[in-house]
C-alpha positions as CSV (number, residue, x, y, z in Angstrom):
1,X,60.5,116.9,112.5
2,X,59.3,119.8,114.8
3,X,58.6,123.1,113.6
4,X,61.8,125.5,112.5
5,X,60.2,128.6,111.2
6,X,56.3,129.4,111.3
7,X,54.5,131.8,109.0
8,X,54.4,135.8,110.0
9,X,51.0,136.7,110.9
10,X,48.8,138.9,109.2
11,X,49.0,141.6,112.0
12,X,52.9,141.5,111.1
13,X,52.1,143.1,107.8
14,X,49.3,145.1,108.9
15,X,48.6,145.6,112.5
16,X,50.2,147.3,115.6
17,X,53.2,145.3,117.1
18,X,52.0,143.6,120.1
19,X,53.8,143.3,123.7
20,X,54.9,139.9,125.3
21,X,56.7,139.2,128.0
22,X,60.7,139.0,128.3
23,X,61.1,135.5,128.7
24,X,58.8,134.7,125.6
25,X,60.7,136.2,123.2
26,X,63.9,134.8,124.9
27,X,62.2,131.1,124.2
28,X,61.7,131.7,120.5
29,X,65.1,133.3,120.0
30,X,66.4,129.4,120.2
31,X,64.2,127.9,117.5
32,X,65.5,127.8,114.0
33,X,62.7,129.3,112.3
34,X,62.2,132.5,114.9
35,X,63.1,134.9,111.8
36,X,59.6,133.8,110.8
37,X,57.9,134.1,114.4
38,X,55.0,136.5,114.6
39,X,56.8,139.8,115.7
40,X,56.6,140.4,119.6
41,X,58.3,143.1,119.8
42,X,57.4,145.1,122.9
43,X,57.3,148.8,123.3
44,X,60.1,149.8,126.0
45,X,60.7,153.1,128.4
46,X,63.4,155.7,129.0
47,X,66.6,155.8,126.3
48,X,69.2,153.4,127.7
49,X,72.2,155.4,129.8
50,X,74.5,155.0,126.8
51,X,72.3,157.1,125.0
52,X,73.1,160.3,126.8
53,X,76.7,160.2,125.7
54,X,75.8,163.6,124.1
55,X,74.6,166.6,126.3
56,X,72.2,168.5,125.4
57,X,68.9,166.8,126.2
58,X,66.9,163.3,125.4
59,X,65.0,164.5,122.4
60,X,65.6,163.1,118.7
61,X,65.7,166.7,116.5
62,X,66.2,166.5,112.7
63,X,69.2,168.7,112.0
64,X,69.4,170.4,108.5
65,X,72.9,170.7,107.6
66,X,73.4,166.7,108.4
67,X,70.7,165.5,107.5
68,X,70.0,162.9,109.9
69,X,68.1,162.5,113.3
70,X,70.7,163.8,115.8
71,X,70.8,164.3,119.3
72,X,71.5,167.9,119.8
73,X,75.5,168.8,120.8
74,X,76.5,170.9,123.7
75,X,76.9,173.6,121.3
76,X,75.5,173.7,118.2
77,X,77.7,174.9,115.5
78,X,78.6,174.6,111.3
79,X,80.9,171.7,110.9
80,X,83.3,172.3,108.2
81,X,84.1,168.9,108.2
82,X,80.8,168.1,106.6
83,X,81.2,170.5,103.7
84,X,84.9,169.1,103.2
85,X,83.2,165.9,103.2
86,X,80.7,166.8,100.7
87,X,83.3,168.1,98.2
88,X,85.7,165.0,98.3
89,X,82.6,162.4,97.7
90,X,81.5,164.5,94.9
91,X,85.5,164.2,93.4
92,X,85.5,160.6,94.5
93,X,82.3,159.8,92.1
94,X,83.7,161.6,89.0
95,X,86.8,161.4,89.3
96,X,87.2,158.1,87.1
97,X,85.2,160.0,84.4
98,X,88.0,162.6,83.8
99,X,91.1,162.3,82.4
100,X,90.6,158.9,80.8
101,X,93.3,158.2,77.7
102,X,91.6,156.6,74.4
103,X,93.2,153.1,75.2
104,X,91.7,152.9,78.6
105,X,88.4,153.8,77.3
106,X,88.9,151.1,75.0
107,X,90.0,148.6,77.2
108,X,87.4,149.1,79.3
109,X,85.2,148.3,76.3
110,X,86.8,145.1,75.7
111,X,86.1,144.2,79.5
112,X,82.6,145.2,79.1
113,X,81.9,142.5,76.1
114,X,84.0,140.4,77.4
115,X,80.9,138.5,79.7
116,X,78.7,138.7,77.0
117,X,81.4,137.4,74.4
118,X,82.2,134.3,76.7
119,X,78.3,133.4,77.1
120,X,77.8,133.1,73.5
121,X,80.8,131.0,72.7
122,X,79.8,128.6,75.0
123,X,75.8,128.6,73.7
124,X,76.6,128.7,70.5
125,X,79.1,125.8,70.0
126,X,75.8,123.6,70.1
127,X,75.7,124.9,66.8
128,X,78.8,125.4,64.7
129,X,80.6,122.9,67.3
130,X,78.5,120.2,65.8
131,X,79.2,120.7,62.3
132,X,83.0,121.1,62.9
133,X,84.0,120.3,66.1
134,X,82.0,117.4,66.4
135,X,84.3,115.2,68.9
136,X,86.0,118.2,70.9
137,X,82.6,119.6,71.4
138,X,81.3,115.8,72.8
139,X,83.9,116.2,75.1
140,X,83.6,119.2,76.3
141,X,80.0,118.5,77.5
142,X,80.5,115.4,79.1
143,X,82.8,117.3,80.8
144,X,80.9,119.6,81.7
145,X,78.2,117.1,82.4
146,X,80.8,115.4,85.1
147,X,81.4,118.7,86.4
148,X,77.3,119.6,87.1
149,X,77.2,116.2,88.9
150,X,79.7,116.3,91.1
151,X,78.4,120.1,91.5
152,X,75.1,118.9,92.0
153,X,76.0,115.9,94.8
154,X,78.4,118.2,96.6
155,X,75.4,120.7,96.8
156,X,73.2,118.1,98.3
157,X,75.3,116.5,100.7
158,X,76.6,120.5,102.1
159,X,72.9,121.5,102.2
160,X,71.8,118.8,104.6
161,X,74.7,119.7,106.6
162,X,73.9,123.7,106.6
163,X,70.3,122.5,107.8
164,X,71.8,120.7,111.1
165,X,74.4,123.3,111.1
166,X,71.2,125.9,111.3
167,X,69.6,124.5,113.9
168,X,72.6,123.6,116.3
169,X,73.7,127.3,115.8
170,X,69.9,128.6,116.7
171,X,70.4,127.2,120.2
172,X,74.1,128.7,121.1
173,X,73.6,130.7,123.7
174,X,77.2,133.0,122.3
175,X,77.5,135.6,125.6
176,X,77.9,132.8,127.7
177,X,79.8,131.1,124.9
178,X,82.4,134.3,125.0
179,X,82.6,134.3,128.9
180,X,83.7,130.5,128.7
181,X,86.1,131.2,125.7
182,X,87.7,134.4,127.2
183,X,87.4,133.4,131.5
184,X,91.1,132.9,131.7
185,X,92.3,135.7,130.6
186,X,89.0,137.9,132.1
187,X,86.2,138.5,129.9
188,X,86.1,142.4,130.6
189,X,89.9,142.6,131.5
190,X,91.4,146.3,132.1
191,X,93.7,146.0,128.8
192,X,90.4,144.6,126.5
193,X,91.4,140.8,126.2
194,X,95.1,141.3,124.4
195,X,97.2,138.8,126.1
196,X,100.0,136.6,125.0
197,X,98.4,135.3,121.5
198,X,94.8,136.2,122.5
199,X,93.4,139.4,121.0
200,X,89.4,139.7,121.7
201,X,87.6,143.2,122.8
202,X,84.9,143.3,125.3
203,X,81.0,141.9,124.9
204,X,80.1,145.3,126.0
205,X,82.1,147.4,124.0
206,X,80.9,146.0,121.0
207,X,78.0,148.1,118.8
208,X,76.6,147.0,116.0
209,X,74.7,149.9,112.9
210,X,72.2,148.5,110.4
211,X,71.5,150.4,107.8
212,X,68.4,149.9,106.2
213,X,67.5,152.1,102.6
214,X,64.0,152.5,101.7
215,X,62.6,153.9,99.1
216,X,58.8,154.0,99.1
217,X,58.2,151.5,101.0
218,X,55.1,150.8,103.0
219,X,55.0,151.4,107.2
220,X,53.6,147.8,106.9
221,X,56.7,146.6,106.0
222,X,59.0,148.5,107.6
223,X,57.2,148.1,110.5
224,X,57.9,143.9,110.0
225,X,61.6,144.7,109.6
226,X,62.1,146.6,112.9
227,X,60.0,144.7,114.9
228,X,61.9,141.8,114.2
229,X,64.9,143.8,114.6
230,X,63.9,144.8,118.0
231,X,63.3,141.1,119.5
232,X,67.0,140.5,118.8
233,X,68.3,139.3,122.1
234,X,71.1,142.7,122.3
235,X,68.9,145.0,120.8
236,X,68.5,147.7,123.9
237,X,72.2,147.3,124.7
238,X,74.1,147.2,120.8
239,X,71.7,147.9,117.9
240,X,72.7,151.1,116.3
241,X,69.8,151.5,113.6
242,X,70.1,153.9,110.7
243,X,66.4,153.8,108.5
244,X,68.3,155.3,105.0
245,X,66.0,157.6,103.0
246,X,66.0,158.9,99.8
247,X,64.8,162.6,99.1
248,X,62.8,162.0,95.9
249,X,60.9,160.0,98.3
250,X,58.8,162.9,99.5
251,X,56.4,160.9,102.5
252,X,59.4,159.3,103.9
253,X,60.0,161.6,106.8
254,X,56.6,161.2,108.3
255,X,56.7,157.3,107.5
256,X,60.1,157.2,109.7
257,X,58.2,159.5,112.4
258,X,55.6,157.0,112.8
259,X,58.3,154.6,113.0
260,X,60.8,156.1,115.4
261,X,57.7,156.7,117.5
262,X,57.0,153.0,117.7
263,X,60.2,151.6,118.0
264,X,62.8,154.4,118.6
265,X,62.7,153.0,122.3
266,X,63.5,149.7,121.4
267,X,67.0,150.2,120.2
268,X,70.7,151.5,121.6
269,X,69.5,154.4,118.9
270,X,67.6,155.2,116.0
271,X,68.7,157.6,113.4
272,X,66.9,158.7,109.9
273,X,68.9,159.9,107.3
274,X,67.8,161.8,103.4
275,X,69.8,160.6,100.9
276,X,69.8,164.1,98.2
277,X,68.6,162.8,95.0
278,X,70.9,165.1,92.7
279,X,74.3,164.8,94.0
280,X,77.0,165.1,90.4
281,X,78.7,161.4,89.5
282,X,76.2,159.3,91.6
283,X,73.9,156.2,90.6
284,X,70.7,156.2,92.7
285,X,70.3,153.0,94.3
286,X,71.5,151.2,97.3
287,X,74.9,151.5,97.4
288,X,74.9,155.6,97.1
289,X,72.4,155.9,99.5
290,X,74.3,153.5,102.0
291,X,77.5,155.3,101.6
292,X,75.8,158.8,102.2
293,X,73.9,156.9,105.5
294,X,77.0,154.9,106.8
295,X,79.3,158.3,106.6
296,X,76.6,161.0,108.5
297,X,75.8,158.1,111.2
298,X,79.5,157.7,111.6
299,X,80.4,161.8,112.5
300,X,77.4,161.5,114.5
301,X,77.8,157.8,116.6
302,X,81.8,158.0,116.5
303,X,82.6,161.6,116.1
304,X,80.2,163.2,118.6
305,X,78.5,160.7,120.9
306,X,82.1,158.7,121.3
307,X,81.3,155.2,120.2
308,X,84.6,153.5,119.2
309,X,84.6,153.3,115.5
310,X,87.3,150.2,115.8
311,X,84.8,148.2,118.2
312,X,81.3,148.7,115.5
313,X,80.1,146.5,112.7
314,X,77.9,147.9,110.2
315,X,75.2,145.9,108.1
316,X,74.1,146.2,104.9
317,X,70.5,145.0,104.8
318,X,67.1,145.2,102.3
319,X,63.9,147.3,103.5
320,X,62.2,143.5,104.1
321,X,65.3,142.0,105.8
322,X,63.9,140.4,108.9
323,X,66.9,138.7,111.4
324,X,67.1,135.8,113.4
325,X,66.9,137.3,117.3
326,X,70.0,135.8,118.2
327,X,72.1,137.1,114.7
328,X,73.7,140.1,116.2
329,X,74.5,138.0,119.3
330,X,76.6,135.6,117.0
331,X,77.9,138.7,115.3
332,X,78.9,140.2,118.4
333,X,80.9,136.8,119.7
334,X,82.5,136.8,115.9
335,X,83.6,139.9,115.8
336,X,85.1,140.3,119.3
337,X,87.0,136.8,119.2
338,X,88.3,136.9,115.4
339,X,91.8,138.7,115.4
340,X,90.8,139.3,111.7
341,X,87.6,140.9,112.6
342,X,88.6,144.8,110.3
343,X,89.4,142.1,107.5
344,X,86.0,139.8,107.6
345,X,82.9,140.1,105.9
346,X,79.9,138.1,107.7
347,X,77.1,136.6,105.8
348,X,74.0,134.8,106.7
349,X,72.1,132.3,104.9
350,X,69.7,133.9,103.0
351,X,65.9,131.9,102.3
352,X,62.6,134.2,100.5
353,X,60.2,132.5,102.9
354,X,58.7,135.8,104.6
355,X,56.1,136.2,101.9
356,X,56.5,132.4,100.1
357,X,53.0,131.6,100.3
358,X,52.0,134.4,98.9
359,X,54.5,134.2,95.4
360,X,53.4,132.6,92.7
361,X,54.1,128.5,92.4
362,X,56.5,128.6,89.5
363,X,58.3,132.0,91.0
364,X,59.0,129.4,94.6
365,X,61.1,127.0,92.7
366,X,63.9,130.6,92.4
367,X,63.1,130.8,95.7
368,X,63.7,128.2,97.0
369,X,67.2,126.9,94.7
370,X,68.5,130.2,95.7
371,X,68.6,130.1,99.5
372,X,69.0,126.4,99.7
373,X,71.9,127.1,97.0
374,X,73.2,130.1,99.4
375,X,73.6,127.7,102.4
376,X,75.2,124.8,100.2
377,X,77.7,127.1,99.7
378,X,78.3,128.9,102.8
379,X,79.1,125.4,104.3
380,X,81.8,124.2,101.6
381,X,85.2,124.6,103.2
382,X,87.1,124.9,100.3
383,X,85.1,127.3,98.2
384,X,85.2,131.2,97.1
385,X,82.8,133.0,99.1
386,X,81.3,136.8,98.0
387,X,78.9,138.4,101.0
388,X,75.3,138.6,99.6
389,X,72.6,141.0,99.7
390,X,72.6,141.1,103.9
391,X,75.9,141.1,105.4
392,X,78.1,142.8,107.9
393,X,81.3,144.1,108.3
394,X,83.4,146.2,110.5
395,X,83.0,149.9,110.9
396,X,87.2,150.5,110.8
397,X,87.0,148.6,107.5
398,X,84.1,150.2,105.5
399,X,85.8,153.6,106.9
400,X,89.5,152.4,105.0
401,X,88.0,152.2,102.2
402,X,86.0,155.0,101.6
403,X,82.7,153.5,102.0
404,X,80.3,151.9,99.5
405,X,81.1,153.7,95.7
406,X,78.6,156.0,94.5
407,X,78.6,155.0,90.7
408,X,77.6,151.2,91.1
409,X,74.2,149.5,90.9
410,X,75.7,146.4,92.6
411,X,76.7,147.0,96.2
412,X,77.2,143.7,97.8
413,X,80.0,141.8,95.5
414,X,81.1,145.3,94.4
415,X,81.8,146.6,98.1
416,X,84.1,143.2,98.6
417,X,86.0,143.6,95.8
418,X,86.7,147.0,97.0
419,X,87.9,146.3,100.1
420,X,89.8,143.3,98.7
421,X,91.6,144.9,96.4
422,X,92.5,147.9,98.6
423,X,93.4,146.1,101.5
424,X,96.2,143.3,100.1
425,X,93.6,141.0,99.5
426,X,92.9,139.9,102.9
427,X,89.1,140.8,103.1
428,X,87.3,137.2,103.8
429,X,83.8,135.9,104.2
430,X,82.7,134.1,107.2
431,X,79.4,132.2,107.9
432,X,76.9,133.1,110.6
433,X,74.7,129.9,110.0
434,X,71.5,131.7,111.3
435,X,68.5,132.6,108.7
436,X,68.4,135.9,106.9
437,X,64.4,135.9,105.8
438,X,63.8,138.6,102.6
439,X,60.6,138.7,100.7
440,X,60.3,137.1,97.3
441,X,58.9,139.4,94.6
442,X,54.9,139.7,95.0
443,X,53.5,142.5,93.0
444,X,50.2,144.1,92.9
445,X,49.3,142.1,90.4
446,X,50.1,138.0,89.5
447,X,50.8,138.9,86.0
448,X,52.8,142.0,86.9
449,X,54.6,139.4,89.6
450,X,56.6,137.7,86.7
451,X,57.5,141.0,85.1
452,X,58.9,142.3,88.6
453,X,60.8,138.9,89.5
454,X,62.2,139.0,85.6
455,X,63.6,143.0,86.1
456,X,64.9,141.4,89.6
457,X,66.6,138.7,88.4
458,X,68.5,141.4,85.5
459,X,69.3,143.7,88.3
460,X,71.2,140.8,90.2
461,X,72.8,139.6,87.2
462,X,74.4,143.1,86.7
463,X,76.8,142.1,88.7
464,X,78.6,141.4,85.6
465,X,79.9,144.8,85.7
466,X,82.1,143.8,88.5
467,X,84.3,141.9,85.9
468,X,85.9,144.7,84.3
469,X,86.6,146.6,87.3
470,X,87.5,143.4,89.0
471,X,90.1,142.6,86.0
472,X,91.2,146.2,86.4
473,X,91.8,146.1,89.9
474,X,93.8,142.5,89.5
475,X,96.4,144.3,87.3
476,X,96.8,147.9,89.4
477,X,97.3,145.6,92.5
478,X,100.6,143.5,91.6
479,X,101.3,143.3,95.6
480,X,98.6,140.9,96.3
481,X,99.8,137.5,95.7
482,X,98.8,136.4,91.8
483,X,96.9,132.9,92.4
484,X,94.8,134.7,95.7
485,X,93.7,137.3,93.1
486,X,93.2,135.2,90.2
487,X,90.7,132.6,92.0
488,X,88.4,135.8,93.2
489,X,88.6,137.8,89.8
490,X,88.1,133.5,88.4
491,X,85.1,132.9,90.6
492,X,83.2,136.0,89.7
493,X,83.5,135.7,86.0
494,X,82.5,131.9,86.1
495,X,79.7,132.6,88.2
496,X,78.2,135.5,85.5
497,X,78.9,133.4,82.3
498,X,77.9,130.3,83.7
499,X,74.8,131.9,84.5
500,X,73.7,132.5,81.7
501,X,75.5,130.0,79.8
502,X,74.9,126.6,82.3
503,X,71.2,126.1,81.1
504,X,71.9,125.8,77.6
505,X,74.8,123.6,78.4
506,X,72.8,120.9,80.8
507,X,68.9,121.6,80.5
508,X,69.0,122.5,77.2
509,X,70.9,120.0,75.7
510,X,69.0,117.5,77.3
511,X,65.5,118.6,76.3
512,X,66.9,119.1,72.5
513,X,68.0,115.3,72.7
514,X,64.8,114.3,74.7
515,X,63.3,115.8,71.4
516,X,65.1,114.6,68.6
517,X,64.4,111.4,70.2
518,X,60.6,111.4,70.6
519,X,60.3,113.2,67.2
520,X,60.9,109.8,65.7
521,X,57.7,108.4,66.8
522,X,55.7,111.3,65.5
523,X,57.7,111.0,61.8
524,X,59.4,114.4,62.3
525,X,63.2,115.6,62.8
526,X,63.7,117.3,65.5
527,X,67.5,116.6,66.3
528,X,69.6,119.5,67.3
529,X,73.0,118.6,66.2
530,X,74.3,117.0,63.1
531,X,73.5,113.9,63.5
532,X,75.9,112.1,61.3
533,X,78.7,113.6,63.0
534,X,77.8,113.3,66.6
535,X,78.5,109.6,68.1
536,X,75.2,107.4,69.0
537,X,76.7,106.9,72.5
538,X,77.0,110.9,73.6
539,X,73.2,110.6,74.4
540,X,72.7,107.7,76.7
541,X,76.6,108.4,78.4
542,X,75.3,111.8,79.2
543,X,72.2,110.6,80.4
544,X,74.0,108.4,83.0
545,X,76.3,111.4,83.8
546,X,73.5,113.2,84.8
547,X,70.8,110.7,86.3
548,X,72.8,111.0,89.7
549,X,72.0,114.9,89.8
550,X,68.1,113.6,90.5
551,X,69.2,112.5,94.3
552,X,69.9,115.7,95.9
553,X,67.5,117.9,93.8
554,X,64.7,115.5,95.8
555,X,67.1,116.5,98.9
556,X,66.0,119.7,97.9
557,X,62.7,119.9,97.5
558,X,62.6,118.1,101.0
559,X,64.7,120.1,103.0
560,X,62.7,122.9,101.4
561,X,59.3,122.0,102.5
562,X,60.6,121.3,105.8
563,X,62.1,124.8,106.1
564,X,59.3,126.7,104.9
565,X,57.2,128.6,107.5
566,X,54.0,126.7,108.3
567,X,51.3,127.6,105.7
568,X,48.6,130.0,106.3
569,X,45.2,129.1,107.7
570,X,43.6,131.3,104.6
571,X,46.0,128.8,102.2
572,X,43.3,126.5,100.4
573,X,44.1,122.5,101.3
574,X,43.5,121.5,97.4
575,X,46.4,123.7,96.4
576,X,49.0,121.9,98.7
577,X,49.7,119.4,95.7
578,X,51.0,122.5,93.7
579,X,54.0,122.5,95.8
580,X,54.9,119.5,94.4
581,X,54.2,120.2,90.8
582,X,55.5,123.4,90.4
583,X,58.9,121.7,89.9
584,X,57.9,119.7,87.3
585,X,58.2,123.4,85.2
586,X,61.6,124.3,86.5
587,X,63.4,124.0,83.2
588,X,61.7,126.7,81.8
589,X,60.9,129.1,84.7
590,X,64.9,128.6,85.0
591,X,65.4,129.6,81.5
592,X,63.1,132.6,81.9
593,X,63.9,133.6,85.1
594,X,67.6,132.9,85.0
595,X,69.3,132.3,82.3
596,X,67.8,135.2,80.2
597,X,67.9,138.0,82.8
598,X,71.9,137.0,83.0
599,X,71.9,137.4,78.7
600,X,70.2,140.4,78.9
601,X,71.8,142.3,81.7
602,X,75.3,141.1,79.7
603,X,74.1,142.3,76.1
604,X,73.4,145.6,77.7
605,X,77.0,145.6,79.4
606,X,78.4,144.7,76.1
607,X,76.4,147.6,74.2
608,X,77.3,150.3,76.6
609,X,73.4,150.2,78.0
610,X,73.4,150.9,81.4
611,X,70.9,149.8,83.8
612,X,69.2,152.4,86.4
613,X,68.4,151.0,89.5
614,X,64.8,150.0,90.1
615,X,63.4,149.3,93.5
616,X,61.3,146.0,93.2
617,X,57.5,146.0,93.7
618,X,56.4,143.8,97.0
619,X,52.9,144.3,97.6
């Protein structure tokens, strides 16, 4: 099997960014595992021509009353517009906290235990279900048990197809795959491709933002993120990139000068905005500081350099996002083709293999189930999708809808909700089956490492708050069509209880009969469940139920060694078994590291505890 990804270098992480020529980064665009190439970026000249939309000179100026790295207007002057703008986010963010009746307040309540409530009905009819229930609860999991298989296989089988999907999509060259598509009706024709039955917009009029927030994050890895950003294959001609600071962060500005000095060449444009850290009604995080970033870049790309707001995607990415050099080129083809293209979200498959030699063993078995478990189920046809972490979505869209909200921890699931709700519930997910690469949680310390990964895991389970505004939104929205609602507000509240619920259900049940059984041998009695009321054949029928689930979790683990980058020169040979052990501790590192973040981020939904958002450490 040849190489698909290969292991950043150390100068990625530390060093200066060094220059190749054009048609070497043009060869490693087509392997699968270029996300994980050494960056090559190389340093450029002179702004592109499309960069002088706006008169008034070349040079990148920070602006006070915006806030962001503009280029200076013909005529400098106070936009009201911004201070309008100002006042109706502020509203926007506190507007749901006025005016609210007792009974919504309560029934907002309700929703809030509701996740929580559901969780421990499920754990805790292993205990009263026995003693009462004894048959309907037997049933239920071998049901359940039927279900995980049949889960488990259809994971298996989609994953090996999302591998050869990977690699077949690495090698599409999609400009010449547009020009084929479009050639009969002209690629670049006067009226923009809408003909007969055929509605597509121009390769060249398409522009693409990334946002990416920091907070306190290193020029190291900042540095890794835009380099890789600038060897994608349109990034002099589309890339629009806004680096999304926060105020509290006081050494940001000069970290984004050394930045923009460094690779402020190598893109269409690149912007800096300051996120203000005491704005009334807002949650710090990711999601406030994107809506602040997405709305000043918009007055200044669409509003005053005249980029077509209807013809730009915008991403929503992490501070160690690093792309696959062809994914803006795929996103460029998707968008311009799909006639649904200001209803689509676009999502990647999303591995933690940029730092995965560096995590802890036990921390790479989460690793690893979630991005092989991301691409399982970006490749299931029939199957409820939700845009993770890293996605894109049109500019007209994102604009409809007000942006990102200001009040929520969770932006990803959150933001597609939003737009689902508000727009009739046409908002849909498609793939883009090239590698996202994110770091996996490394902090300063390896003890500390488990602690971060653990706060991490909470944060991402949080997303449990989405239920109650998603139940919310389901009944203020009776024009949507009932059984399209109910299987997205369904799917998100299965996926939060079962996540905190599923390891109780299946690993836990098994390792309480694995030890009622071998405490016979050592005279003790160990037996979870009453025993004289549970049937003798539950054990060995669930057993069999679930012996089939051992095929494609060794699909797994090989597809998952063959997808990692290469390892390190400076890894040490004798630890190369510990890839193989470490899974031999997956049922606890999943209980830890799953199933309890998921309980705890729901008990403190349930008790009215809200979380703050917390950047992760990654040394």
């Amino acid at each position: 099997m040849d190489d698909l990804f290969s292991y950043q270098a150390d100068d990625v992480h530390g060093g200066t960014t060094p220059a190749i020529p054009k048609h070497r980064r043009q060869k490693t665009a087509s392997s699968f595992r270029a996300v994980w190439e050494p960056v090559t970026a190389s340093r450029f000249g002179d702004l592109p021509e499309a960069y002088h939309h706006a008169a008034g000179g070349t040079a990148l100026l920070r602006s006070a009353d915006a806030q962001v790295a503009v280029l200076p207007p013909p005529h400098p002057a106070l936009d009201i517009a911004d201070i309008a703008q100002d006042v109706a986010d502020v509203a926007a963010a506190v507007k749901q906290r006025v005016h609210v009746t007792t009974w919504e307040r309560l029934f907002t309540r309700g929703l809030e235990i509701m996740p929580f409530a559901l969780a421990a009905l499920l754990i805790s009819t292993l205990v009263w279900g026995a003693y009462f229930l004894p048959i309907p609860l037997v049933v239920m999991l071998l049901g359940f048990d039927v279900y995980w298989a049949w889960r488990s296989l259809n994971m298996g089988i989609h994953t090996i197809r999302g591998y050869r999907a990977m690699k077949a999509t690495a090698l599409i060259d999609w400009r010449r795959r547009f020009e084929v598509e479009t050639l009969p009706y002209g690629p670049f024709a006067a009226d923009n491709g809408r003909r007969g039955d055929r509605d597509f917009i121009a390769w060249d009029d398409v522009h693409h933002m990334i946002i990416i927030p920091t907070y306190k994050e290193s020029v190291e890895k900042l540095r890794a993120t835009l380099g890789k950003l600038a060897e994608s294959e349109v990034a002099r001609e589309k890339l629009l990139v806004v680096v999304a600071m926060e105020e509290p962060d006081t050494d940001a500005p000069r970290r984004f000068e050394i930045l923009q000095s460094e690779f402020g060449h190598s893109f269409l444009a690149m912007i800096g905005t300051t996120h203000p850290g005491d704005i009334a009604g807002e949650v710090r995080g990711k999601s406030s500081n994107e809506a602040w970033a997405a709305k000043k870049a918009k007055r200044l790309f669409c509003d005053q350099m005249g980029y077509n707001l209807d013809h730009m995607t915008v991403t929503s990415c992490d501070a160690d996002t690093l792309f696959h050099p062809r994914y803006f080129s795929a996103l460029t083809y998707y968008f311009a083709t799909n006639p649904k293209r200001y209803r689509t979200f676009w999502q990647g498959p999303i591995f933690y293999y940029n730092n995965v030699w560096d995590v802890p063993a036990p921390l790479r078995i989460q690793n690893s189930l979630g991005g092989i478990n991301h691409l399982a189920k970006l490749m299931r046809k029939y199957t409820v999708l939700f845009p993770q972490s890293t996605y894109s979505l049109s500019m007209r869209m994102c604009h409809d809808v007000g942006y990102w909200d200001v009040d929520v921890v969770p932006e990803d699931w959150h933001m597609f909700l939003k737009c689902f709700f508000e727009l009739g519930g046409e908002p849909d997910v498609q793939p883009i089956l090239l590698p996202v690469g994110n770091d996996g949680v490394r902090a300063v310390s390896y003890k500390r490492t488990f602690w971060e990964h653990y706060q991490q895991a909470r944060r991402h389970a949080w997303g449990c708050s989405d239920i109650p505004y998603a139940i919310k939104q389901f009944i203020a929205h009776p024009e949507i069509p009932f059984l399209r609602k109910l299987r997205r507000t369904w799917s998100l509240t299965e996926n939060h209880v079962l996540w905190s619920a599923q390891w109780f259900l299946i690993t836990g049940v098994a390792a309480n009969m694995s030890a009622g059984g071998w405490s016979g041998w050592v005279g003790l009695n160990l037996h979870p469940f009453a025993q004289h009321n549970i049937p003798t054949w539950f054990i060995t029928t669930s057993h069999w139920i679930l012996m089939p689930c051992m095929i494609p979790l060794i699909m797994m683990i090989i597809l998952d060694m063959m997808m990692r980058p290469e390892r390190p020169k400076r890894w040490k040979v004798w630890l190369y078994p510990v890839q193989f052990i470490q899974w031999t501790l997956m049922a606890p590192i999943t209980l830890f590291f799953t199933a309890m973040p998921a309980l705890d981020a729901q008990v403190r939904l349930a008790l009215g505890r809200r979380l703050e958002y917390k950047v992760t450490e990654k040394a």
